[in-house]
C-alpha positions as CSV (number, residue, x, y, z in Angstrom):
1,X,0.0,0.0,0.0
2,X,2.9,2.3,0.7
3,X,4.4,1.8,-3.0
4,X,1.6,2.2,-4.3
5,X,0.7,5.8,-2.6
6,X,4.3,6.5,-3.6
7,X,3.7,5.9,-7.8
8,X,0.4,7.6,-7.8
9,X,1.9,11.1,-6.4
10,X,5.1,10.4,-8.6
11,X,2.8,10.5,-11.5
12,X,0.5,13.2,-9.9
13,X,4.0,15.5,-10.3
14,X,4.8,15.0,-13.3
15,X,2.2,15.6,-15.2
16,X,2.7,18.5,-18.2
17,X,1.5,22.1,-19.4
18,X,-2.5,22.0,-19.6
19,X,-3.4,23.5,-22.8
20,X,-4.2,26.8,-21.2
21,X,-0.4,27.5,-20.1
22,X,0.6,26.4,-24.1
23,X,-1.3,28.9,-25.0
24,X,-0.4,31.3,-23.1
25,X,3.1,30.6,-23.6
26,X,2.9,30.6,-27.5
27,X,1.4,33.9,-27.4
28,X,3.7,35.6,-25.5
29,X,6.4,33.8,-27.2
30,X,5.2,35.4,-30.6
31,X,4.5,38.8,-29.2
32,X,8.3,38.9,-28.1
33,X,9.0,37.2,-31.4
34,X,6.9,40.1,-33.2
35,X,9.4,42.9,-31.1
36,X,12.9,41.6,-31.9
37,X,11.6,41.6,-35.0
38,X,10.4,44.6,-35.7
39,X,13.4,46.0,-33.2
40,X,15.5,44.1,-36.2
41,X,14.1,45.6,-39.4
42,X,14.3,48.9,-37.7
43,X,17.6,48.4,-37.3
44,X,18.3,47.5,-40.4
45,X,16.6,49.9,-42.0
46,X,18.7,52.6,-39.6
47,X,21.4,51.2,-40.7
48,X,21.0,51.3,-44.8
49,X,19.9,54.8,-44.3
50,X,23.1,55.7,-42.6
51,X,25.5,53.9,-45.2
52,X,23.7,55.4,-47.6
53,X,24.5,58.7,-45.9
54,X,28.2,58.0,-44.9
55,X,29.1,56.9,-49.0
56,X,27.0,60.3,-49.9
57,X,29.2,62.4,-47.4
58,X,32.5,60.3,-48.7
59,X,32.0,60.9,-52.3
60,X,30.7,64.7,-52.0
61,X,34.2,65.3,-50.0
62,X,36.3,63.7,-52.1
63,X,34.9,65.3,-55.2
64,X,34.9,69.0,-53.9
65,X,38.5,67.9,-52.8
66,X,39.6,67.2,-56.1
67,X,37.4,70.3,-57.4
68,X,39.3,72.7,-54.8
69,X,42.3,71.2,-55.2
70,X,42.4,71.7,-59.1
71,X,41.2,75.2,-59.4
72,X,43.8,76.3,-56.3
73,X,46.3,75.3,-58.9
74,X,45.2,76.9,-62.1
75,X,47.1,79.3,-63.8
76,X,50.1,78.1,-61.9
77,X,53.1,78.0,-64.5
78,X,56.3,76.8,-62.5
79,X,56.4,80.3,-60.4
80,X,56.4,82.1,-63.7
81,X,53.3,84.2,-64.3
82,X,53.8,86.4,-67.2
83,X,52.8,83.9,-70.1
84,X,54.1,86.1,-73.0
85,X,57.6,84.8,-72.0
86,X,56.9,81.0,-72.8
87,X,58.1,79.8,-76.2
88,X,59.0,76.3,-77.2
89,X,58.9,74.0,-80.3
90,X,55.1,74.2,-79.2
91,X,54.3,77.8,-77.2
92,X,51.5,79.3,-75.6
93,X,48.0,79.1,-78.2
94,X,46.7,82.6,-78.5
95,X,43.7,81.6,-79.9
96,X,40.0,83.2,-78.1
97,X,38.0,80.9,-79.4
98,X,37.9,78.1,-76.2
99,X,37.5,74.5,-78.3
100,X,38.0,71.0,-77.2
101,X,38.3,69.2,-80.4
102,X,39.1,65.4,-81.2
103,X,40.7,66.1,-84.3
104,X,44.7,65.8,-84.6
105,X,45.8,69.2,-83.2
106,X,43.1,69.5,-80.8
107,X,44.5,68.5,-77.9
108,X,48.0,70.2,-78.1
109,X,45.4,73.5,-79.2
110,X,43.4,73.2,-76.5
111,X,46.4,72.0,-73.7
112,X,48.3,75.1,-74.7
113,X,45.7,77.9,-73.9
114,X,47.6,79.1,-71.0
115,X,45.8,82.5,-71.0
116,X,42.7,81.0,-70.0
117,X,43.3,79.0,-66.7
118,X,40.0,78.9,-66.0
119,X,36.8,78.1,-68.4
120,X,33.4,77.1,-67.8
121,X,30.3,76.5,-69.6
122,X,27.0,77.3,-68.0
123,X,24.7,74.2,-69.9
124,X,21.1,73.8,-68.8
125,X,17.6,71.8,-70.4
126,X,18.9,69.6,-73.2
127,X,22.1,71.8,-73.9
128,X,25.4,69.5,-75.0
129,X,29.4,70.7,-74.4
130,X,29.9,69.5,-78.2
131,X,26.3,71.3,-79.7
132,X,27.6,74.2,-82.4
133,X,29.1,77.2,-80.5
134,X,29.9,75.0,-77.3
135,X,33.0,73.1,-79.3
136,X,34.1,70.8,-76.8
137,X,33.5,67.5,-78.8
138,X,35.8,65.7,-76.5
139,X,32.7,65.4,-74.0
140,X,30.8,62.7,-75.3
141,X,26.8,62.7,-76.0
142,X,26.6,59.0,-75.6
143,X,28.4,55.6,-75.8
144,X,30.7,55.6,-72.7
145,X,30.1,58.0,-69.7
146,X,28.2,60.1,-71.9
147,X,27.2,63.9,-70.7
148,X,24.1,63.6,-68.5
149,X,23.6,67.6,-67.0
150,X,25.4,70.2,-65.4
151,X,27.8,73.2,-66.1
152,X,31.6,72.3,-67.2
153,X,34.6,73.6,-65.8
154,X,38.1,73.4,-67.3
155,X,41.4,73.9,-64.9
156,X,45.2,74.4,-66.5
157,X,47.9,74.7,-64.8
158,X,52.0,73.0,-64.6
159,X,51.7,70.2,-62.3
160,X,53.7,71.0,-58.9
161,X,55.8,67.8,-59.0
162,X,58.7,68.1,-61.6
163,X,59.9,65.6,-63.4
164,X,61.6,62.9,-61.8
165,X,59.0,62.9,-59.3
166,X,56.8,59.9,-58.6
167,X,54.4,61.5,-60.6
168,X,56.4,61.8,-63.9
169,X,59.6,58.9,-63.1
170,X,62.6,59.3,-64.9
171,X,64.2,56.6,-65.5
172,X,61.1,55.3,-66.3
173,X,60.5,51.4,-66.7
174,X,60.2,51.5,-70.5
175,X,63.0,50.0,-72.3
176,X,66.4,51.4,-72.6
177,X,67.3,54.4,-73.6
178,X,64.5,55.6,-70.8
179,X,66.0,58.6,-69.3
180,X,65.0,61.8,-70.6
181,X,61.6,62.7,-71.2
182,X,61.6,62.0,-75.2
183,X,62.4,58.4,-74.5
184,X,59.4,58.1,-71.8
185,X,56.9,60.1,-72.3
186,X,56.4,61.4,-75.8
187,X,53.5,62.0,-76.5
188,X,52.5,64.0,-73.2
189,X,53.1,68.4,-73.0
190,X,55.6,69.9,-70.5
191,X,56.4,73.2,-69.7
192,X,60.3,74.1,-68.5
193,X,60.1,77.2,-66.5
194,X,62.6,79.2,-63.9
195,X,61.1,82.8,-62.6
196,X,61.0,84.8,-65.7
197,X,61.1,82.3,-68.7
198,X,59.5,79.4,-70.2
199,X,59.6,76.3,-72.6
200,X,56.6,74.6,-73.6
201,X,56.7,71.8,-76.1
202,X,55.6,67.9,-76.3
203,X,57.7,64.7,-74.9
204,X,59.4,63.6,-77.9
205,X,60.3,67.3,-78.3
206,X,62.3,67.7,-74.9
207,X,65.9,67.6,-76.1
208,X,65.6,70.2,-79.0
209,X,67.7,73.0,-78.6
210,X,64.8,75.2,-79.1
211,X,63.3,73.8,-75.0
212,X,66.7,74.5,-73.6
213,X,66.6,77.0,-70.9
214,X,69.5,78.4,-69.0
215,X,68.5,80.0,-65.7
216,X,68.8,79.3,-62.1
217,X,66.4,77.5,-60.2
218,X,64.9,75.6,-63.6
219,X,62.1,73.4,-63.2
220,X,60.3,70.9,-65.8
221,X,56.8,69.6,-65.3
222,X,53.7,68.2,-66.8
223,X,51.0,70.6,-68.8
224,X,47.5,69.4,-66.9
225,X,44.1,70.5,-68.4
226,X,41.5,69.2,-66.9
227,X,37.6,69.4,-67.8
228,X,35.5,68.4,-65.3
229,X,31.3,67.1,-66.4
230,X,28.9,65.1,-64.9
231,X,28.5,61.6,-67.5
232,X,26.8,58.3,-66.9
233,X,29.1,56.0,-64.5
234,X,30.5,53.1,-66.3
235,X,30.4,51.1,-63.2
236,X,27.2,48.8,-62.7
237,X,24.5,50.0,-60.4
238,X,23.3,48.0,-57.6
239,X,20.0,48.9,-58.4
240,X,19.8,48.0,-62.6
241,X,16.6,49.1,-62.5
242,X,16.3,52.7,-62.3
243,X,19.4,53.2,-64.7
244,X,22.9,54.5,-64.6
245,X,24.4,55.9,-61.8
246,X,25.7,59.6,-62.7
247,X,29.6,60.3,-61.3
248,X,31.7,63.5,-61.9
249,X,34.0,63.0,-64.7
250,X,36.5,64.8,-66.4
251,X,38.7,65.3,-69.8
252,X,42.3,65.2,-69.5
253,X,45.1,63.9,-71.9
254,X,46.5,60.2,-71.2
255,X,49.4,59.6,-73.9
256,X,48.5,63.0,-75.9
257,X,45.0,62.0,-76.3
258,X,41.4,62.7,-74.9
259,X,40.5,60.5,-72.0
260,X,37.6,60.8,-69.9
261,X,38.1,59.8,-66.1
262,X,35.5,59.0,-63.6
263,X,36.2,61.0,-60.5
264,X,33.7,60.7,-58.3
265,X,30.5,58.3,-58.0
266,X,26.7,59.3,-57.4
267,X,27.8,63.2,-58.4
268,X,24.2,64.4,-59.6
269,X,24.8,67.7,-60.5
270,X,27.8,70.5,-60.9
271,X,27.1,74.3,-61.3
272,X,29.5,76.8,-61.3
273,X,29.7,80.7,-60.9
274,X,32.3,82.9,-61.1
275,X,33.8,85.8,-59.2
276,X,35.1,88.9,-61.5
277,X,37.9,91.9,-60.3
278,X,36.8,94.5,-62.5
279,X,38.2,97.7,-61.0
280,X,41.6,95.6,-60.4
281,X,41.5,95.9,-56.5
282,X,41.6,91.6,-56.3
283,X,38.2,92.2,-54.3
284,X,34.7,90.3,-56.2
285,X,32.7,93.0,-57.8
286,X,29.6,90.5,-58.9
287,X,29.7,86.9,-59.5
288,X,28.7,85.2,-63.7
289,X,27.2,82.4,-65.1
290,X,29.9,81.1,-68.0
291,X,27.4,82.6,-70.5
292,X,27.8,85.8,-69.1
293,X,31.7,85.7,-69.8
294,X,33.7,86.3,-73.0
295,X,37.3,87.4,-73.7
296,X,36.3,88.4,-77.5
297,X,33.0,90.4,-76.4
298,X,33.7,93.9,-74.9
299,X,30.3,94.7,-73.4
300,X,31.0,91.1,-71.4
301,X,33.9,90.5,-68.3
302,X,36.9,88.9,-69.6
303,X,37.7,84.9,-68.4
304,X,41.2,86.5,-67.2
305,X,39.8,88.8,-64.6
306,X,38.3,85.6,-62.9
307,X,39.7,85.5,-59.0
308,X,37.4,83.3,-57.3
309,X,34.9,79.9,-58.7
310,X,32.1,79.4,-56.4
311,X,31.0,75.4,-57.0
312,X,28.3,73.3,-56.1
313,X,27.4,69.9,-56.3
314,X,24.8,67.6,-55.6
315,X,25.6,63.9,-54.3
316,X,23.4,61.1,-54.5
317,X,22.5,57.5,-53.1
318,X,23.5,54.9,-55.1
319,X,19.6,53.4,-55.1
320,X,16.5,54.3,-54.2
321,X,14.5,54.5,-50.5
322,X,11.3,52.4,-50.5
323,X,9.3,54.7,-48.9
324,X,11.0,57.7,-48.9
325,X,10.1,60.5,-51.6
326,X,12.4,63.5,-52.1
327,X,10.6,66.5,-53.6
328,X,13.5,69.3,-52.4
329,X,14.6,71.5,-54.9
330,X,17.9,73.0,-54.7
331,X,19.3,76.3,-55.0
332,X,22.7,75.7,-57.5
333,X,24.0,79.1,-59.0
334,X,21.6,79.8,-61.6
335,X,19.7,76.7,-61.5
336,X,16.9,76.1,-59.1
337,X,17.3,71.8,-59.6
338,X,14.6,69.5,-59.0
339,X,15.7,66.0,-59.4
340,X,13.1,63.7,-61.2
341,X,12.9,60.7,-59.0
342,X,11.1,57.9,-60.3
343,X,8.0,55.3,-59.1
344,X,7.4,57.7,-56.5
345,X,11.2,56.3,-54.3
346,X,13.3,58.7,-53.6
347,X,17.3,59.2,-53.5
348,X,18.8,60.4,-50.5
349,X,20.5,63.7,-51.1
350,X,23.7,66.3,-50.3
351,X,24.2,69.7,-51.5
352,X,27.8,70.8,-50.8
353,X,29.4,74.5,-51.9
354,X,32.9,75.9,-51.6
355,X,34.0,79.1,-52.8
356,X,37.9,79.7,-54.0
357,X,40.0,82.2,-54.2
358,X,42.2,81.9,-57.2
359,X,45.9,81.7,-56.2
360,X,47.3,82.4,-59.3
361,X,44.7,85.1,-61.2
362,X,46.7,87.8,-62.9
């Protein structure tokens, strides 16, 4: 009788959850399922938003970098700064007339326009660089990185590193003989300067008598021209869908050719105004659209009395936000810009500005 008393309230104890407690138990399980949940897609969502936001900020400072760091070297000749002292097998091109042309003297043409360190072209609605009166051909209307929108604006200036640099190696690893500039790099444009003179001719040119300058302090270095645009990126968007991304791009010579460059990704939109000295006292008297500006019109400012470039640009998300529409419009020099976002998403956004002075304006 005692064993048997024993089993019975063995099994009394263990006896399981009534059906009552399950439930109970499975509900609250999936209301604290439900919160870590929604805890995790808020997260996640915070967290896309943010990237999104960081790559914005990193590509809008590294493009106004370049920007800023470009135009705080135009018109920078090797310390000298009267231009009418340059000669060379090739020399300083006089000509107004501001063209970028893919034909065979185009690039040495437009390369050697030292008088015109600075050059811009105020482009708006279905505008091209290359339609008739624009002339720069060498920014493409389609096929790769085509022009998308935007104003252009074109730097020159003598690189700071001279030859023999890393920039510009001599010896250079081609093969022997590889140590002068006509055995490395001749197709490329150089300009030999000291204080008060200057030789500017191309690579293969470098040992003519003709280049030769005899001065203290002499320094040789590479002839940059750079024209910056925003163009379609060639690299593949994460989002296929809603079509290229647009980048900042620009022209520059690569082996005495055209070559565009992708600078900067998700660059919407580059406008451009600029600051003009007319009474001479290096102080901005009112700031121009490039359409406002001509060196062969005299009731317009001349692109020589150009001191400061005041840029903006406009950096986007790589995709679309589900959910998230962006109707801003923003203020860009002339251009009031509302971005066309499509199927009602919406691309996160950054305005950035900068305003420089020009070191090296006459």
């Amino acid at each position: 009788m005692h064993t048997h008393k024993y089993l019975t309230k063995s099994r009394y104890r263990s006896r399981g959850f009534s059906m009552v407690e399950l439930m109970v138990a499975l509900v609250i399980t999936l209301i604290l399922l439900a919160g870590i949940g929604q805890i995790f897609i808020s997260s996640k969502k915070s967290f896309v938003i943010q990237n999104a936001l960081a790559r914005i900020q990193e590509n809008g400072r590294y493009a106004m970098d370049i920007l800023v760091s470009d135009l705080r070297r135009a018109g920078y000749w090797g310390g000298n700064a009267d231009i009418t002292t340059i000669t060379g097998s090739q020399g300083v091109n006089l000509t107004a007339a501001e063209e970028c042309a893919d034909t065979t003297a185009g690039p040495s043409d437009w390369t050697r326009m030292l008088g015109r360190s600075v050059y811009g072209m105020n482009l708006s609605g279905t505008a091209k660089p290359s339609d008739t009166g624009n002339d720069y051909g060498c920014i493409k209307d389609a096929g790769a990185s085509p022009y998308v929108r935007g104003d252009v604006l074109l730097v020159r200036y003598a690189h700071p590193s001279s030859i023999g640099s890393i920039t510009k190696p001599l010896p250079c690893s081609k093969a022997a003989p590889n140590t002068t500039i006509k055995d490395c790099y001749p197709n490329e444009y150089f300009l030999r300067s000291s204080l008060f003179r200057g030789r500017l001719f191309q690579g293969v040119n470098s040992e003519n008598t003709e280049n030769n300058l005899v001065a203290p302090a002499i320094r040789t270095a590479e002839l940059v021209a750079h024209a910056y645009y925003i163009g379609e990126s060639s690299t593949a968007s994460a989002c296929p869908a809603d079509g290229a991304v647009p980048s900042l791009y620009r022209i520059s010579l690569v082996n005495g050719a055209f070559s565009a460059e992708e600078v900067a990704y998700g660059v919407d939109n580059l406008q451009i105004k600029y600051g003009i000295d007319t009474s001479g006292n290096n102080v901005v008297d009112r700031y121009y659209d490039a359409d406002e500006i001509d060196s062969t019109d005299l009731t317009k400012p001349d692109w020589e009395n150009v001191i400061v470039a005041r840029t903006w640009l406009l950096v986007r998300a790589e995709c679309p936000e589900t959910g998230y529409t962006n109707s801003t419009t923003y203020a860009m020099g002339d251009e009031n810009y509302t971005p066309a976002d499509t199927a009602n998403r919406g691309y996160r956004r950054k305005l950035y500005t900068s305003t420089v002075k020009l070191r090296n304006s006459n």
